[in-house]
C-alpha positions in Angstrom: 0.0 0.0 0.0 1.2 3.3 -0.8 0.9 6.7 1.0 0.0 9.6 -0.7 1.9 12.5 0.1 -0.2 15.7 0.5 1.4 19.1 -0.3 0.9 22.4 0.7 -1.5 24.8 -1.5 1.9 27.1 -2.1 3.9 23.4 -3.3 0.9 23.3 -5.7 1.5 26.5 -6.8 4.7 26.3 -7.7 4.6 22.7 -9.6 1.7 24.5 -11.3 3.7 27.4 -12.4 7.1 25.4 -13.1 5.2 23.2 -15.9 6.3 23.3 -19.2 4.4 26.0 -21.1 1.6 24.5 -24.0 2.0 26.8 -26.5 -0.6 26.6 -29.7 0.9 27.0 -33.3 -2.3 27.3 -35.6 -2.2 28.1 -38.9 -3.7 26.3 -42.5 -3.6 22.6 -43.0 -1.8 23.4 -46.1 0.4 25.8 -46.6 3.5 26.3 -49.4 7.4 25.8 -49.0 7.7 29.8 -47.4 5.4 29.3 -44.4 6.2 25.5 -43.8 9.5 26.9 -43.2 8.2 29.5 -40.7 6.2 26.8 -38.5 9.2 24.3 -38.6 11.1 27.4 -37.2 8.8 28.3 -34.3 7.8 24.5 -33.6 12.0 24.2 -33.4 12.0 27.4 -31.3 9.2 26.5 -28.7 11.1 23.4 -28.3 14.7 24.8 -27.4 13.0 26.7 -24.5 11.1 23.6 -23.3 7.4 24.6 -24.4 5.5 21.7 -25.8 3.8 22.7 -29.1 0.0 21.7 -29.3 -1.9 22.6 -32.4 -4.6 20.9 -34.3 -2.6 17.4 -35.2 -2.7 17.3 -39.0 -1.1 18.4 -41.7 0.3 21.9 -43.6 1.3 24.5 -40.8 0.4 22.1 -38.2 3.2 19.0 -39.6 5.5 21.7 -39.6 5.8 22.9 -36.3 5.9 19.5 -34.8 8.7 18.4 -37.0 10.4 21.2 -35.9 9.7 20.6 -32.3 10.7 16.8 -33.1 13.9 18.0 -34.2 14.9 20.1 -31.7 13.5 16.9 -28.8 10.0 18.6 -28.2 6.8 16.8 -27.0 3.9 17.5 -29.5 0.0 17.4 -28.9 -2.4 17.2 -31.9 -5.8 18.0 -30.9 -7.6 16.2 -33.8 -11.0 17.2 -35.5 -12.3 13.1 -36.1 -12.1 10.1 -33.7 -9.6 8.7 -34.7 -5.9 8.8 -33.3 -3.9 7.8 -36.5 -5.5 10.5 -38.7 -2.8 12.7 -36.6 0.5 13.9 -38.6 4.0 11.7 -37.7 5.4 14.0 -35.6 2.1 14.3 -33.3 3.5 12.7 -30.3 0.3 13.0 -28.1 -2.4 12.4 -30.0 -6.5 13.5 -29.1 -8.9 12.6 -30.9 -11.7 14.6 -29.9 -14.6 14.0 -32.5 -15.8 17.5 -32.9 -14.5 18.7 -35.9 -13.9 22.3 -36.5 -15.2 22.8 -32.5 -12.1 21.5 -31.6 -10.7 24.5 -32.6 -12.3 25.7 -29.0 -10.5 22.8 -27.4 -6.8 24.1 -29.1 -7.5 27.6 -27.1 -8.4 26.3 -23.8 -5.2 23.9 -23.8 -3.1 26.6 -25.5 -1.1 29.6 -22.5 -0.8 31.1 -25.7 -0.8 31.2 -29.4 1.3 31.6 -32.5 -0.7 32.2 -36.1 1.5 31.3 -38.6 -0.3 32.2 -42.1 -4.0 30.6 -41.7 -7.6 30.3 -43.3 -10.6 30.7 -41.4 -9.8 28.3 -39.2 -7.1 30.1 -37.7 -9.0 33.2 -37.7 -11.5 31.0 -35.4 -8.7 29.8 -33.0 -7.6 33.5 -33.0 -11.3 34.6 -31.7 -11.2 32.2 -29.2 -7.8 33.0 -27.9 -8.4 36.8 -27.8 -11.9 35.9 -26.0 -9.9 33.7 -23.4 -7.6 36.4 -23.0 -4.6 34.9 -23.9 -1.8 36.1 -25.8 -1.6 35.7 -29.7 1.4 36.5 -32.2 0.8 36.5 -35.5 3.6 35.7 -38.0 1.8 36.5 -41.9 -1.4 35.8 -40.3 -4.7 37.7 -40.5 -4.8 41.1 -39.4 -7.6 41.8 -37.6 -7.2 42.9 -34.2 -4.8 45.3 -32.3 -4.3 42.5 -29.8 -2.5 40.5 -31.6 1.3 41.2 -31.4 2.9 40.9 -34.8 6.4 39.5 -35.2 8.7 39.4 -37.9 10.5 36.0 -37.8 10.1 32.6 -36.0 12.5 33.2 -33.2 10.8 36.9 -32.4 7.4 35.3 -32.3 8.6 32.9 -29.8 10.4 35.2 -27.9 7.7 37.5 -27.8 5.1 34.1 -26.9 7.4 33.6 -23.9 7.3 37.0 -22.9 4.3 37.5 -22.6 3.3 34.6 -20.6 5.9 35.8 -17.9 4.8 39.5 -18.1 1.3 38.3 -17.2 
């Protein structure tokens, strides 16, 4: 039989605010050779400073930035639209199928501290409403422009530098 340790509320606290940061990359799932490049970069950059990159599992913007995590020894979590697990990208390392489609774009924002739009369709515009409703940070790196709250960057390695920024300035 085991005991279970109990810790103090402020021991909570701090494993709480010690976790890794789950940062969101959303963007188009398809995108062309210029802005895989970009998400490969920020997926690459999340993972050098030991964020785990979640997004929406599949392909275009969202293979991207898990391979770049993958290269750089990131954890990845694909929060899929169907119910299946193995519809997610090879560089998904955690998996969700959640069966809601396009809802689960609602699902990406909750999990998400914080976003990075790389590029995007309406999708991403949706994940970027939910994320400015949550109030949580977005960057946008050639994303839509539709709202002064989203911080604009000018390169991979800004946009994640600005992501982490933000999250310990709040």
């Amino acid at each position: 039989m085991s005991e279970e340790k109990s810790i103090s509320f402020s021991e909570y606290i701090m494993k709480v605010v010690t976790r890794k940061p789950l940062i969101a990359v959303i963007g188009a799932g398809s995108c062309d050779d210029k802005i895989f490049t970009l998400a490969e970069e920020v997926g690459k950059e999340i993972a050098i400073r030991e964020g785990i990159v979640v997004c929406g599992g599949l392909y275009g913007v969202m293979e991207a930035c898990c391979k770049g995590a993958k290269e750089a020894n990131g954890l990845t979590i694909g929060i899929l639209p169907g119910t299946g697990i193995d519809e997610a990208n090879k560089y998904v390392d955690i998996p969700v199928a959640t069966g809601q489609g396009i809802a689960r774009n609602s699902i990406i924002a909750h999990t998400g501290r914080a976003a990075i739009a790389v590029d995007g369709k309406f999708g991403t515009l949706s994940e970027i409403g939910f994320f400015l409703q949550l109030g949580k940070p977005v960057v946008g790196l050639d994303t839509w422009d539709v709202s002064e709250e989203i911080t604009k960057a000018g390169n991979p390695i800004e946009a994640v530098e600005t992501v982490f920024d933000l999250l310990l300035n709040k």
